[in-house]
C-alpha positions as CSV (number, residue, x, y, z in Angstrom):
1,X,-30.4,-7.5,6.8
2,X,-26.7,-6.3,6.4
3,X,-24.2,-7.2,8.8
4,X,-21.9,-4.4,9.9
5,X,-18.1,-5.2,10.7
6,X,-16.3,-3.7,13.3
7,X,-13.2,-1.9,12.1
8,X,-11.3,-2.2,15.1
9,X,-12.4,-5.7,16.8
10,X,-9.8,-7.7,15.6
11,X,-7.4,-5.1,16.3
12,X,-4.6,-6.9,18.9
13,X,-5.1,-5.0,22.7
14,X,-2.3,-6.1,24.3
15,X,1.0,-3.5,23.7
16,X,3.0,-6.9,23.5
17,X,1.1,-8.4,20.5
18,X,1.4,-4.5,19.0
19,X,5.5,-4.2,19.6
20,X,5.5,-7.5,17.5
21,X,2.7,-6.5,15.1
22,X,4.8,-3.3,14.1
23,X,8.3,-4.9,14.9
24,X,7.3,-7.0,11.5
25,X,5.8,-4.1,10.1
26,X,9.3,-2.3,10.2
27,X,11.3,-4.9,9.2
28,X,9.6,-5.1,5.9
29,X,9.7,-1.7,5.3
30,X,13.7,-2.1,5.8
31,X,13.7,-4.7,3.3
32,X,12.0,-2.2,0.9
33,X,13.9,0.6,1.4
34,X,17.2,-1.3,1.8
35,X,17.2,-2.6,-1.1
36,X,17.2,1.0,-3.1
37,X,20.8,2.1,-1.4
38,X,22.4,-1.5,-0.7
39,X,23.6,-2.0,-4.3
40,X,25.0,1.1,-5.1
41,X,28.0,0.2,-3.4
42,X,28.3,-3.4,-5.7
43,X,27.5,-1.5,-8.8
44,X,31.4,-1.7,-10.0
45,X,31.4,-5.1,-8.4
46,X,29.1,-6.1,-10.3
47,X,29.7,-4.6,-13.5
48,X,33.1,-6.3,-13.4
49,X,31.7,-10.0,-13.3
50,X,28.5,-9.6,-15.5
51,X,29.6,-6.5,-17.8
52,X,26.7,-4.4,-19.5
53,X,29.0,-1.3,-17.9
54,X,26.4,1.0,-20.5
55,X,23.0,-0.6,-18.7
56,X,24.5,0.2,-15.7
57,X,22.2,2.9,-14.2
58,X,19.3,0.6,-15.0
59,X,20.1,-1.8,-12.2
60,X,18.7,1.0,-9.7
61,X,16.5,2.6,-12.2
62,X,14.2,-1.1,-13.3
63,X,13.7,-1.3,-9.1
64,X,13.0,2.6,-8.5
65,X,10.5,2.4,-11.8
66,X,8.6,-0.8,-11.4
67,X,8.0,0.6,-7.1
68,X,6.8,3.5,-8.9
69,X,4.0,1.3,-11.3
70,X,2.8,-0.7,-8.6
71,X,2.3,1.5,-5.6
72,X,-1.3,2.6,-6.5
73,X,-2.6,-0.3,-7.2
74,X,-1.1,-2.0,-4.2
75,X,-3.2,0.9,-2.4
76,X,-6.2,-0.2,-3.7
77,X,-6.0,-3.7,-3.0
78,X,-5.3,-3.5,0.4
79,X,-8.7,-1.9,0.4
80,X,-10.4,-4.6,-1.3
81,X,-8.3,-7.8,0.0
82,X,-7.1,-6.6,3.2
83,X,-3.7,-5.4,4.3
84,X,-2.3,-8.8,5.4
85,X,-2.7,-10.7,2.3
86,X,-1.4,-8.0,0.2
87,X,1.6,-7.4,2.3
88,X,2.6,-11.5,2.5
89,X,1.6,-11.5,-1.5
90,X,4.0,-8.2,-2.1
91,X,6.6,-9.7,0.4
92,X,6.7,-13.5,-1.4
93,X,7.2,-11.1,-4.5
94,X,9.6,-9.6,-3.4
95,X,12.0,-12.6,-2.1
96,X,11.4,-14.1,-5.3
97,X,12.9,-11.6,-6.9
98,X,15.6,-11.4,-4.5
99,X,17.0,-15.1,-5.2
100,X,16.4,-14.3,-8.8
101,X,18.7,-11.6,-8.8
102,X,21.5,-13.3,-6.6
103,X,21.1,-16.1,-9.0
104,X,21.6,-13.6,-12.4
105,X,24.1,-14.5,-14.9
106,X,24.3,-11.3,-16.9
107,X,23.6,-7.6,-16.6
108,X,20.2,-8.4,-18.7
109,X,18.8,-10.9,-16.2
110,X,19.7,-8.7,-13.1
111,X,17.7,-5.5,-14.7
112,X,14.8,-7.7,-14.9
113,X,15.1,-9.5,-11.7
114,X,15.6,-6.5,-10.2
115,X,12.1,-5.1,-11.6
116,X,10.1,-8.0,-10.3
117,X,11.7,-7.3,-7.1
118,X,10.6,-3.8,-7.1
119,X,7.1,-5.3,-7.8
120,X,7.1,-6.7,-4.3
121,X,9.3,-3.8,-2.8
122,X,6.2,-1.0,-4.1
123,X,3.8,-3.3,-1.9
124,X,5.4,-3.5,1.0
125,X,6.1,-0.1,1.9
126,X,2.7,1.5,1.0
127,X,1.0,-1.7,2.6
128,X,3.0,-1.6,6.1
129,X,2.3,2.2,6.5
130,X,-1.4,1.3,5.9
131,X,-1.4,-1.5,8.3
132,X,-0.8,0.4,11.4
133,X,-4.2,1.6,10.7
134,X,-5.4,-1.8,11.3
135,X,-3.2,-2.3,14.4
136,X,-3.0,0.5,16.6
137,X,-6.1,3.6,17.3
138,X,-5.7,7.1,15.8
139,X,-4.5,8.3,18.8
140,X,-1.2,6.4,18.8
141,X,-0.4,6.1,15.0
142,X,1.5,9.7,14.9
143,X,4.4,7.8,17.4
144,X,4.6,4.4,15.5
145,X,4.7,6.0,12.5
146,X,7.6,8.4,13.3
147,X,9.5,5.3,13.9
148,X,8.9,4.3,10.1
149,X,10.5,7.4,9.0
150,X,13.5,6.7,11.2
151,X,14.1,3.3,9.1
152,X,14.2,5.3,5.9
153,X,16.7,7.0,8.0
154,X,19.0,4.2,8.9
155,X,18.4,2.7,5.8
156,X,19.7,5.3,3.8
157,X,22.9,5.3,6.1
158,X,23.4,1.4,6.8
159,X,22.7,0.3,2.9
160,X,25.9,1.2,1.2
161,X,27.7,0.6,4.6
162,X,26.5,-2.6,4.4
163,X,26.5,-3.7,0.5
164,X,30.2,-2.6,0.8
165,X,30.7,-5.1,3.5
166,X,29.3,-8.2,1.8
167,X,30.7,-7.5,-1.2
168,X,34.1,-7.5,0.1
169,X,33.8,-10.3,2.6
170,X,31.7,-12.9,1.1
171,X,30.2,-11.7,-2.5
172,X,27.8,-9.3,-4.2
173,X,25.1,-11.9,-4.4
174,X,24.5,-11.8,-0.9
175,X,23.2,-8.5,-1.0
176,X,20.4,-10.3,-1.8
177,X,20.1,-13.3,-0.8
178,X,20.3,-11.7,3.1
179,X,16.7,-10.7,2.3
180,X,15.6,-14.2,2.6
181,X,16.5,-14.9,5.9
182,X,15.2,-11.5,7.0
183,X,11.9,-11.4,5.1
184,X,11.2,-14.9,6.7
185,X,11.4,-13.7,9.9
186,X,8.9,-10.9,8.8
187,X,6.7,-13.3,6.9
188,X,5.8,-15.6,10.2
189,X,5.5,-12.6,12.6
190,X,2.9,-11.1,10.1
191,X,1.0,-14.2,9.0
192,X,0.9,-15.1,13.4
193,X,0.2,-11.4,14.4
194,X,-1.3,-9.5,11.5
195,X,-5.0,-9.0,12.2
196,X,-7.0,-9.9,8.5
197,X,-9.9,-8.6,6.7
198,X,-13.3,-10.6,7.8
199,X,-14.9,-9.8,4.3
200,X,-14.3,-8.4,1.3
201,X,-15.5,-4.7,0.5
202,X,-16.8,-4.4,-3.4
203,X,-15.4,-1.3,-5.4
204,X,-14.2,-0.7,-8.5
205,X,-10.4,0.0,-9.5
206,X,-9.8,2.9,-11.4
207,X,-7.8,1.3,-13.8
208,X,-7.7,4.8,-16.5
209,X,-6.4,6.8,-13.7
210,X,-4.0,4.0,-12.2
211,X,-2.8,3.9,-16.0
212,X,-2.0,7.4,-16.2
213,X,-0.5,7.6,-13.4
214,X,2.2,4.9,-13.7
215,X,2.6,6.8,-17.1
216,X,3.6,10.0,-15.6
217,X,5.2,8.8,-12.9
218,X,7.0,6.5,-14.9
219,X,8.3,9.0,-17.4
220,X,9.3,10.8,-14.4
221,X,11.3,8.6,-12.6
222,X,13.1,7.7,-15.9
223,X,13.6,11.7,-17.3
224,X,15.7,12.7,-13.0
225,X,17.1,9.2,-13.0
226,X,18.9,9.2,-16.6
227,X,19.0,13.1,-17.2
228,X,22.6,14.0,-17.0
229,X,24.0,10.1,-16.6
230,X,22.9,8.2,-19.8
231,X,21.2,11.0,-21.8
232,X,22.5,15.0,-21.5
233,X,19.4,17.0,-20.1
234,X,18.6,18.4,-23.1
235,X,18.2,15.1,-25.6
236,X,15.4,14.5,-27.3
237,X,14.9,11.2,-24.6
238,X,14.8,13.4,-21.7
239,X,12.4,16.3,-23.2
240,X,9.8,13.7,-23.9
241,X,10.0,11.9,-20.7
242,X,9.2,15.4,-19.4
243,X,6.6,16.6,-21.6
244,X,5.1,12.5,-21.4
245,X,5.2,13.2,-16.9
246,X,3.2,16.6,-17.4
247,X,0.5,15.1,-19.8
248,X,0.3,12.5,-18.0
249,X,-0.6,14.2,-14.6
250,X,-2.8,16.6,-16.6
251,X,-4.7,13.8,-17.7
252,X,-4.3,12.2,-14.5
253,X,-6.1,14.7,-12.6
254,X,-8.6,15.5,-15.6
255,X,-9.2,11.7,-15.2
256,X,-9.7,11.7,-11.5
257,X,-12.3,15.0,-11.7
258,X,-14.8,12.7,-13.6
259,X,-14.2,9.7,-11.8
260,X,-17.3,8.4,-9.5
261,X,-16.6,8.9,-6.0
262,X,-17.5,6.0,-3.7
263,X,-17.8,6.7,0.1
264,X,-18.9,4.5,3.1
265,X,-22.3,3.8,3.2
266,X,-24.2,2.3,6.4
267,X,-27.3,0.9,6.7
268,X,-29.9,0.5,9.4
269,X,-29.9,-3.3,10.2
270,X,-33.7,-3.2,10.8
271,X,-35.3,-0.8,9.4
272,X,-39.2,-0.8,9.9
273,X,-41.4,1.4,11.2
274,X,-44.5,2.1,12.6
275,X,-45.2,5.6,12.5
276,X,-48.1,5.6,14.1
277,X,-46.8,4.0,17.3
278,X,-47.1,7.3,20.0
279,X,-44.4,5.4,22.3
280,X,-41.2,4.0,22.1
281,X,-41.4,0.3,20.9
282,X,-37.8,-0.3,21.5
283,X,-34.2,-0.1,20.2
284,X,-33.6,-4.2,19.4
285,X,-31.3,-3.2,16.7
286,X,-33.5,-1.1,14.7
287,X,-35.6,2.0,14.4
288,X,-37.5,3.6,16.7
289,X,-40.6,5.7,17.0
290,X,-40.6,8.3,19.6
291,X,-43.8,9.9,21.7
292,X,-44.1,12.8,19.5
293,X,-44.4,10.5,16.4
294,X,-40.8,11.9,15.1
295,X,-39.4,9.2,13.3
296,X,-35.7,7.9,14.1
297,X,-33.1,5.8,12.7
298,X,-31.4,4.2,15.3
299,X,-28.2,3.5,13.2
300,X,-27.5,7.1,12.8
301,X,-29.4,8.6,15.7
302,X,-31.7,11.4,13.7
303,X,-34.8,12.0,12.6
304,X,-36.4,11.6,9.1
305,X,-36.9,14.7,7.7
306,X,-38.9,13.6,5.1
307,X,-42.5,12.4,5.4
308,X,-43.4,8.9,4.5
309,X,-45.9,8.3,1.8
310,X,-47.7,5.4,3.5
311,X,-47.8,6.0,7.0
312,X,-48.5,2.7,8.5
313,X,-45.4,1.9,7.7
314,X,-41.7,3.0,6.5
315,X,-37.6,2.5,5.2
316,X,-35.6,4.7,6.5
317,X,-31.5,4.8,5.6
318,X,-28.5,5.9,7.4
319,X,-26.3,8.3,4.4
């Protein structure tokens, strides 16, 4: 006997504990897509006190390119894990990385710090857009997820505005470090209001297609985001990161074409019948045999097309 989990029952009813539930939600997703517009005001800032003025452009590009890597998988995760340890795992990621790179000492150790922090940053945004599935019904995710869009928005608008203020009035560190506050907040509103996953759902990962993926995408990101600043548009660099993104999604898709499929699947929790019975013998969470000796699964609410080989008794299964 299988036991069959309700998708929505630990979804939160009242429209308070939902304002809160996607109040976090957005604040993480500001955090994330702060973070790719905040520095670029610092950037001379910065430059100035830790030189590296030639490994500039990689300050943005390490964050933009390790987002990139870790999105799918992230995806899948929150399948297999659940949204809401995903999303705290990405988050603590990501404010790690955040004191790491207020703490850097040279233009090296912020191009790295800023990669782990983009290791967290890929997580939250694909995980907080996925979470609203587990908070609100189908119905209502088109509104509260118009207001996600509107943070990428005002993110976009307030991050330069604001990395120029706390770079001149306190330092370019705390571009930074004013995650941690922020991302607190966010952490204990999640971990309180967050509904979990009761158990865990076995599949596989893909981990050939994630791979080629990343690949392309990564080759990508680095051919538009160094074309015409560090390398001229037609170097040998930039050509192969192009012709390394188009193999890469050819192979991708190629990939993904022979890849097994694997769909929801329930199951009948009782599944035993008499097919002789010529009345119904009752619905107690399992199949039923009807007065004309049509055979139904009560799971699924159909009859078995297919005639049983020993007729004093059956298995049917819901597909």
């Amino acid at each position: 006997m299988s036991t069959v989990v309700d998708p929505i029952a630990d979804r939160p009813t009242d429209r308070r504990s939902v304002l809160l539930v996607v109040s976090g939600l957005m604040l993480v997703m500001l955090l994330a897509s702060l973070d790719q517009t905040i520095v670029s005001t610092a950037l001379p800032t910065i430059v100035g006190e830790l030189g590296g003025l030639e490994h500039l452009s990689w300050v943005v590009t390490a964050y933009l390119l390790a987002v990139t890597i870790v999105t799918p998988l992230y995806g899948k995760l929150g399948d297999l894990y659940g949204r809401k340890i995903v999303l705290q795992g990405a988050l603590a990621i990501f404010l790690v990385g955040s004191v790491l790179c207020g703490l850097a000492q040279g233009m090296t150790e912020l191009i790295a710090f800023r990669a782990i922090q983009g290791l967290g940053g890929g997580g939250l945004m694909v995980s907080a857009q996925a979470a609203i599935g587990d908070v609100v019904p189908p119905r209502e995710r088109g509104k509260w997820t118009g207001l996600f869009g509107a943070v990428f928005g005002i993110s976009s608008i307030a991050g330069p505005l604001i990395g120029g203020f706390l770079t001149t009035n306190a330092s370019w560190r705390w571009i930074f470090y004013v995650n941690v506050p922020l991302g607190l907040v966010a952490f204990g509103v999640l971990a309180v209001t967050l509904p979990g996953k009761r158990e865990r759902v076995e599949h596989s990962i893909d981990y050939v297609g994630t791979a080629l993926l990343a690949a392309a995408l990564s080759a990508l990101v680095l051919a538009t985001t160094l074309g015409g600043t560090s390398y001229d548009w037609n170097s040998p660099f930039i050509i192969a990161m192009g012709v390394i993104a188009v193999v890469g999604i050819a192979a991708f898709v190629a990939a993904e074409r022979r890849a097994k499929v694997e769909g929801p699947r329930r199951r009948c929790r009782s599944n035993t019948v008499n097919a002789q019975t010529t009345r119904v013998i009752g619905r107690a969470r399992g199949s039923i045999s009807t007065e004309s000796g049509e055979t139904v699964c009560v799971g699924c609410s159909r009859p078995v097309t297919s005639p049983p080989r020993n007729l004093s008794s059956m298995s049917t299964r819901c597909r």
